[in-house]
C-alpha positions as CSV (number, residue, x, y, z in Angstrom):
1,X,0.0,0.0,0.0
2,X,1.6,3.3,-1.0
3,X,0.3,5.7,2.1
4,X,1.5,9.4,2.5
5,X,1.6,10.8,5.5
6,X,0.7,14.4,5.9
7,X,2.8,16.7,8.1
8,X,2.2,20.2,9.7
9,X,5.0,22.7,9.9
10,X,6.7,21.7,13.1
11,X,6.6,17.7,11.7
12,X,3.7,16.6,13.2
13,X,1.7,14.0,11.4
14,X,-1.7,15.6,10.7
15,X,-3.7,13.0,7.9
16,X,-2.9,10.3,5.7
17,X,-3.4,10.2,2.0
18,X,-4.5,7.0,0.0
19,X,-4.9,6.7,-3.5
20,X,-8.2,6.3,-4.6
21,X,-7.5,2.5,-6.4
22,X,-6.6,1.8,-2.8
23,X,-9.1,3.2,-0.8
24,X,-11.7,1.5,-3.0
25,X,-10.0,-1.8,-2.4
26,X,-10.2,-1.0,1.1
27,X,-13.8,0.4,1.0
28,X,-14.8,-3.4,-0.8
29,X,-12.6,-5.9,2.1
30,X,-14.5,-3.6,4.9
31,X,-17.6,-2.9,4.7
32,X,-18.9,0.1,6.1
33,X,-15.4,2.2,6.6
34,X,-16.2,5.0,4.3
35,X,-18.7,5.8,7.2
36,X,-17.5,9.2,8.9
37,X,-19.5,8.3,12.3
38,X,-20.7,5.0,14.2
39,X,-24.2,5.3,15.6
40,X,-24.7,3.9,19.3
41,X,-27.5,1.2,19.7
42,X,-29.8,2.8,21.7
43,X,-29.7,-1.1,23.6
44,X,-26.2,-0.2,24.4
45,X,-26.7,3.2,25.7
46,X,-29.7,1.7,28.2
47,X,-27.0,-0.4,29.6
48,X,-24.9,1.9,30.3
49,X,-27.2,4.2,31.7
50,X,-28.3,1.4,34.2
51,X,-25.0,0.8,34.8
52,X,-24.3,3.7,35.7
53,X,-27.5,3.8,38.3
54,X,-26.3,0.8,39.7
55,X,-23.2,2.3,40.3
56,X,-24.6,5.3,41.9
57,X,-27.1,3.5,44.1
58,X,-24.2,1.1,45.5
59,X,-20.4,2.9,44.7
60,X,-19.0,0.2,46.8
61,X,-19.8,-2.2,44.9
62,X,-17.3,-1.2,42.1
63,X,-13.5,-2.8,42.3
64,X,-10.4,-1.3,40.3
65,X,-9.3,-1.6,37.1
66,X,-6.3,-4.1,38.7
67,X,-8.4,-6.0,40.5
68,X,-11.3,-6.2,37.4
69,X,-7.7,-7.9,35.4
70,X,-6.5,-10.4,38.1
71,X,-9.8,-11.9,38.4
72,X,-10.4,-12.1,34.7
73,X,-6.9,-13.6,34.5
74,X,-7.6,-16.4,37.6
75,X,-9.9,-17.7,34.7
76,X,-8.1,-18.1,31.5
Protein backbone atom coordinates (compact mmCIF):
# COMPACT_ATOMS: atom_id res chain seq x y z
CA UNK A 1 0.00 0.00 0.00
CA UNK A 2 1.62 3.28 -0.97
CA UNK A 3 0.30 5.73 2.10
CA UNK A 4 1.54 9.44 2.55
CA UNK A 5 1.61 10.84 5.53
CA UNK A 6 0.69 14.40 5.90
CA UNK A 7 2.78 16.69 8.06
CA UNK A 8 2.23 20.23 9.67
CA UNK A 9 5.03 22.71 9.86
CA UNK A 10 6.65 21.69 13.07
CA UNK A 11 6.62 17.68 11.66
CA UNK A 12 3.70 16.56 13.20
CA UNK A 13 1.69 14.00 11.40
CA UNK A 14 -1.71 15.60 10.72
CA UNK A 15 -3.73 13.03 7.92
CA UNK A 16 -2.85 10.32 5.69
CA UNK A 17 -3.41 10.19 1.96
CA UNK A 18 -4.53 7.02 0.03
CA UNK A 19 -4.94 6.73 -3.45
CA UNK A 20 -8.16 6.29 -4.63
CA UNK A 21 -7.50 2.50 -6.42
CA UNK A 22 -6.57 1.77 -2.76
CA UNK A 23 -9.07 3.17 -0.85
CA UNK A 24 -11.73 1.53 -3.02
CA UNK A 25 -10.04 -1.85 -2.36
CA UNK A 26 -10.23 -1.03 1.10
CA UNK A 27 -13.78 0.41 0.98
CA UNK A 28 -14.83 -3.36 -0.77
CA UNK A 29 -12.62 -5.88 2.09
CA UNK A 30 -14.51 -3.63 4.88
CA UNK A 31 -17.63 -2.88 4.72
CA UNK A 32 -18.95 0.12 6.08
CA UNK A 33 -15.37 2.17 6.58
CA UNK A 34 -16.18 5.00 4.28
CA UNK A 35 -18.68 5.77 7.16
CA UNK A 36 -17.50 9.20 8.92
CA UNK A 37 -19.51 8.32 12.29
CA UNK A 38 -20.72 5.00 14.22
CA UNK A 39 -24.19 5.26 15.63
CA UNK A 40 -24.75 3.87 19.32
CA UNK A 41 -27.54 1.22 19.67
CA UNK A 42 -29.83 2.76 21.68
CA UNK A 43 -29.68 -1.06 23.64
CA UNK A 44 -26.23 -0.22 24.44
CA UNK A 45 -26.72 3.18 25.75
CA UNK A 46 -29.71 1.75 28.21
CA UNK A 47 -27.01 -0.44 29.62
CA UNK A 48 -24.95 1.90 30.26
CA UNK A 49 -27.23 4.15 31.73
CA UNK A 50 -28.29 1.44 34.19
CA UNK A 51 -24.96 0.83 34.78
CA UNK A 52 -24.28 3.70 35.73
CA UNK A 53 -27.51 3.75 38.34
CA UNK A 54 -26.32 0.78 39.69
CA UNK A 55 -23.20 2.34 40.35
CA UNK A 56 -24.60 5.26 41.89
CA UNK A 57 -27.13 3.48 44.09
CA UNK A 58 -24.18 1.06 45.47
CA UNK A 59 -20.43 2.88 44.66
CA UNK A 60 -18.97 0.21 46.79
CA UNK A 61 -19.78 -2.23 44.86
CA UNK A 62 -17.28 -1.24 42.11
CA UNK A 63 -13.51 -2.76 42.34
CA UNK A 64 -10.42 -1.32 40.30
CA UNK A 65 -9.29 -1.61 37.13
CA UNK A 66 -6.27 -4.07 38.69
CA UNK A 67 -8.41 -6.05 40.54
CA UNK A 68 -11.32 -6.22 37.41
CA UNK A 69 -7.69 -7.93 35.40
CA UNK A 70 -6.54 -10.40 38.14
CA UNK A 71 -9.82 -11.89 38.43
CA UNK A 72 -10.38 -12.08 34.67
CA UNK A 73 -6.86 -13.63 34.50
CA UNK A 74 -7.63 -16.37 37.58
CA UNK A 75 -9.92 -17.73 34.74
CA UNK A 76 -8.15 -18.13 31.46
Amino acid sequence: MNIQYISDGTGQTTGVFIPIKEWNQLKSKFKGIEQEETEIPEWHKKIVKQRLEDYKQNPDSAIDFDTAMDDIEKDL
